[in-house]
TIGUKOL-286609 format. One record per residue: residue number from 1; residue in one letter; x, y, z of N, C-alpha, C in turn; chain. Coordinates in steps of 0.2 Angstrom, whole numbers, plus 5000, padded with zeros to 4 digits. Layout:
- NUM | A | X | Y | Z | X | Y | Z | X | Y | Z | A
...
! end
This chain:
- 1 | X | 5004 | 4994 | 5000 | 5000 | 5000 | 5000 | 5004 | 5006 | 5000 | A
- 2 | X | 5005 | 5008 | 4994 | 5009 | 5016 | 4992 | 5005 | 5021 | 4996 | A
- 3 | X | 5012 | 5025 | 5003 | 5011 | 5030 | 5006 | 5009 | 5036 | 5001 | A
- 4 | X | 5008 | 5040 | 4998 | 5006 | 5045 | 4995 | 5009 | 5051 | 4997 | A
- 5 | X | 5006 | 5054 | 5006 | 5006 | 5059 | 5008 | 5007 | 5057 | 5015 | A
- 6 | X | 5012 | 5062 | 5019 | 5011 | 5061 | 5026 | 5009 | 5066 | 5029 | A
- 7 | X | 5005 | 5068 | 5035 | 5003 | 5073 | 5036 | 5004 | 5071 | 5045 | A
- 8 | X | 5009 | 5075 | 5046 | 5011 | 5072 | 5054 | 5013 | 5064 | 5054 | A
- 9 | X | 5011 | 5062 | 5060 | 5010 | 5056 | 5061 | 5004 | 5051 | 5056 | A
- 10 | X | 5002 | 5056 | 5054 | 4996 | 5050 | 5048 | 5001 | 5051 | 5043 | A
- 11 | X | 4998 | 5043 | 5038 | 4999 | 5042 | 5033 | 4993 | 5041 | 5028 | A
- 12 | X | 4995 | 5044 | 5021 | 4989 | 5046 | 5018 | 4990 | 5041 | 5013 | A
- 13 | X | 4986 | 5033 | 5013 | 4987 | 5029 | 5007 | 4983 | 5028 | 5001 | A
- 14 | X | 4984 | 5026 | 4993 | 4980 | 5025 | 4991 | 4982 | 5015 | 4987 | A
- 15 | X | 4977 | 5012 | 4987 | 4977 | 5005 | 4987 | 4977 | 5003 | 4978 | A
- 16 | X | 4981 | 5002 | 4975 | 4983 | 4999 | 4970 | 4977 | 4996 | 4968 | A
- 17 | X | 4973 | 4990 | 4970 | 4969 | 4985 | 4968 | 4962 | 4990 | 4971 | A
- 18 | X | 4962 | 4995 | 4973 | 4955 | 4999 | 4976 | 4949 | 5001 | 4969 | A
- 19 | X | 4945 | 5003 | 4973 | 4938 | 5005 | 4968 | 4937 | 5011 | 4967 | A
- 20 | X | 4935 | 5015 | 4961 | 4930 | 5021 | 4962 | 4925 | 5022 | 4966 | A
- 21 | X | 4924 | 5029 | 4968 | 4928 | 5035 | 4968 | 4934 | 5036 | 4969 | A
- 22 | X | 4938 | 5041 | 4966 | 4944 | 5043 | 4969 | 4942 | 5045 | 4977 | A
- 23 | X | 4947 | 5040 | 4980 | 4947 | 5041 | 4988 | 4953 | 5038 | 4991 | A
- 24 | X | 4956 | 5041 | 4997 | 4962 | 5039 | 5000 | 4960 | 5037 | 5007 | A
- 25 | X | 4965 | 5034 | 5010 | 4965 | 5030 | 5017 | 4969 | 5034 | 5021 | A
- 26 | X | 4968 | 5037 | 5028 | 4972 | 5042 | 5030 | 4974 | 5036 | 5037 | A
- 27 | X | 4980 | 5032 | 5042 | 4980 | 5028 | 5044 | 4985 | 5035 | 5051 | A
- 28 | X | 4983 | 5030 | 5057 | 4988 | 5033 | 5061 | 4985 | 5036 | 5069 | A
- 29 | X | 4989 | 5035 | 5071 | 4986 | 5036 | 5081 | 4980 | 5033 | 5082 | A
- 30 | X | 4981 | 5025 | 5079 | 4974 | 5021 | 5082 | 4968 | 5019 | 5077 | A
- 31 | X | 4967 | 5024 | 5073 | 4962 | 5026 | 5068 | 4965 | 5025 | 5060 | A
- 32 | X | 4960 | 5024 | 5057 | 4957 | 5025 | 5048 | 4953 | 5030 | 5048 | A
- 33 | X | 4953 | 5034 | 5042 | 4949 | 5037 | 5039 | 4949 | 5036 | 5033 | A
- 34 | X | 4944 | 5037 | 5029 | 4943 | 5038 | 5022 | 4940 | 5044 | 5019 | A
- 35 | X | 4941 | 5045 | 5014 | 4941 | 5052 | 5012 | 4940 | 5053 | 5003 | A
- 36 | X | 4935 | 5053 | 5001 | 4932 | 5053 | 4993 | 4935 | 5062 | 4991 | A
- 37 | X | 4939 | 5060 | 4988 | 4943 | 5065 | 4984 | 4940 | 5073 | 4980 | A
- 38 | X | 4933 | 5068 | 4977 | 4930 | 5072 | 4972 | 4933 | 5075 | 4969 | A
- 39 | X | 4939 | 5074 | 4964 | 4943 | 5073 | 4960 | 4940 | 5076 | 4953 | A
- 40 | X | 4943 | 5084 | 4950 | 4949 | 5086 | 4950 | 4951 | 5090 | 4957 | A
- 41 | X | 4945 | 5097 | 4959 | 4947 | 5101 | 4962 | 4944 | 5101 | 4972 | A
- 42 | X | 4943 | 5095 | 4971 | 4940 | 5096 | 4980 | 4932 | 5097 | 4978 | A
- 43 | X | 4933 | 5096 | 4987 | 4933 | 5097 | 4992 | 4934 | 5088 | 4993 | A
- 44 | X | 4938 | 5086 | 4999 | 4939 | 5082 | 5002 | 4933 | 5080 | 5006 | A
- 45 | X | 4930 | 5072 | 5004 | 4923 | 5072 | 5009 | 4923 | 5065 | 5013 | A
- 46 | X | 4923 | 5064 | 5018 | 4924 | 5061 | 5024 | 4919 | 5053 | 5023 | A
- 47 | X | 4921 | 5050 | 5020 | 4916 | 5042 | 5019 | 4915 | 5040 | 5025 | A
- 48 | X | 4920 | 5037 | 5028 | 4920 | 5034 | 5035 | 4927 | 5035 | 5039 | A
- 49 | X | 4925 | 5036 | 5046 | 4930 | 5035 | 5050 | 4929 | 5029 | 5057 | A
- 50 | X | 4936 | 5026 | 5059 | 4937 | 5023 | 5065 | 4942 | 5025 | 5068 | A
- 51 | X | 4938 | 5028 | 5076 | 4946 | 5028 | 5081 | 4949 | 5034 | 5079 | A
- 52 | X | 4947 | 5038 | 5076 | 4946 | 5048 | 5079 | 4943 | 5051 | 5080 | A
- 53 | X | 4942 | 5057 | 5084 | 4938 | 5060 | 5087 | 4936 | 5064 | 5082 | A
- 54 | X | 4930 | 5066 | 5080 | 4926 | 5072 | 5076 | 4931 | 5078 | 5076 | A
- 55 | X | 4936 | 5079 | 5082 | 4940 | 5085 | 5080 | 4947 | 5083 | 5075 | A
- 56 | X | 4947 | 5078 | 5075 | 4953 | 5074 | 5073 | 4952 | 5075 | 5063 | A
- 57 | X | 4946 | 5070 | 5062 | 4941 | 5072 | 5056 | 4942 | 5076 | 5054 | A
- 58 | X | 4940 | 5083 | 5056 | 4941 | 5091 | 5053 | 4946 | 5093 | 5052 | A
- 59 | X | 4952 | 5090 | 5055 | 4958 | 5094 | 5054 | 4960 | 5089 | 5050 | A
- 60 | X | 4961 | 5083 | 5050 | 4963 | 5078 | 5042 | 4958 | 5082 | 5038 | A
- 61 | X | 4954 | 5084 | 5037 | 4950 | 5083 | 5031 | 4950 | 5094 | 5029 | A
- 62 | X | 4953 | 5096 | 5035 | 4956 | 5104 | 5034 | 4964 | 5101 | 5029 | A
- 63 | X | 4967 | 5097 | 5032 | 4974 | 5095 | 5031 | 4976 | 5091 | 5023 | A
- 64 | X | 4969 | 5089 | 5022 | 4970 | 5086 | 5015 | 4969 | 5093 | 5012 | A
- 65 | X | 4965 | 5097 | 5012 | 4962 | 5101 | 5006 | 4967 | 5104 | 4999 | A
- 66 | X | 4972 | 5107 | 5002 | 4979 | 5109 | 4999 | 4982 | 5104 | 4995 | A
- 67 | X | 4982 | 5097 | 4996 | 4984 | 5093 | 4992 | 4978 | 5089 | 4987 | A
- 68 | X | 4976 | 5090 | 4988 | 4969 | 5087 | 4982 | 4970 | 5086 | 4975 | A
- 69 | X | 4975 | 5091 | 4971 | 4977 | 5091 | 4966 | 4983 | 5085 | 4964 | A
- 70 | X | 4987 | 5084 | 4969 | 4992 | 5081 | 4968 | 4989 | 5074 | 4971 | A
- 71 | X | 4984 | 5073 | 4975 | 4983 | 5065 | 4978 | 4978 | 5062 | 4973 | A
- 72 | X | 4974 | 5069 | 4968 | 4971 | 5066 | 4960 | 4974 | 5064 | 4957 | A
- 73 | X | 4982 | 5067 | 4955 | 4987 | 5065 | 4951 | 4989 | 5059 | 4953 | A
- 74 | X | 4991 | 5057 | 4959 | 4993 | 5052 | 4963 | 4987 | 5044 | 4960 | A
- 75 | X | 4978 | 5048 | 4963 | 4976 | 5041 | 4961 | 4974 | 5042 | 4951 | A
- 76 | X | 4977 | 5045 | 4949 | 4977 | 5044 | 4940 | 4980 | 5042 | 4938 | A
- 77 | X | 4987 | 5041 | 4942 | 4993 | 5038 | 4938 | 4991 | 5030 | 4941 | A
- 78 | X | 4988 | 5029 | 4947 | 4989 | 5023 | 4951 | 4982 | 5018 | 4947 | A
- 79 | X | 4977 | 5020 | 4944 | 4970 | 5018 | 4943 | 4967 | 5023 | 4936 | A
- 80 | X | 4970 | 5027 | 4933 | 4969 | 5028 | 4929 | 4963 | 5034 | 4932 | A
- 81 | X | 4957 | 5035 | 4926 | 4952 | 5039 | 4925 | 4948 | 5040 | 4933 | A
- 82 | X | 4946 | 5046 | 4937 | 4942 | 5046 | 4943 | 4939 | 5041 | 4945 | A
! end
């Protein structure tokens, strides 16, 4: 599972063998999240989470926003078309 992004202590993956939507895995302090891309330009939107707090959520999903570009690029070359 190709790290893509780190963001602190999470790591932000996207899974070679995964499905549509464009969507990443954010792993770390305990917890998953999931996060649908909405690919090309954002907004980053929250599928599901385990094992972070709702303030934890907001702030991955504040923290993804700036890279959205680059994590589409990321799942385009990995999976091709959104």
């Amino acid at each position: 599972m190709p790290t893509v992004l780190r963001l602190n202590a999470l790591r932000v993956v996207i899974y070679p063998a995964d499905h549509r939507p464009a969507h990443v895995h954010v792993w770390g302090q305990g917890g998953e999240a999931v996060f649908i891309l909405n690919c090309p330009d954002g907004p980053p939107e929250l599928r599901e989470a385990y094992g972070f707090t709702t303030k934890d959520v907001r702030r991955i999903e504040t923290d993804l926003g700036p890279h959205i570009t680059a994590l589409c690029s990321e799942w385009s070359a990995i999976h091709g078309d959104y």
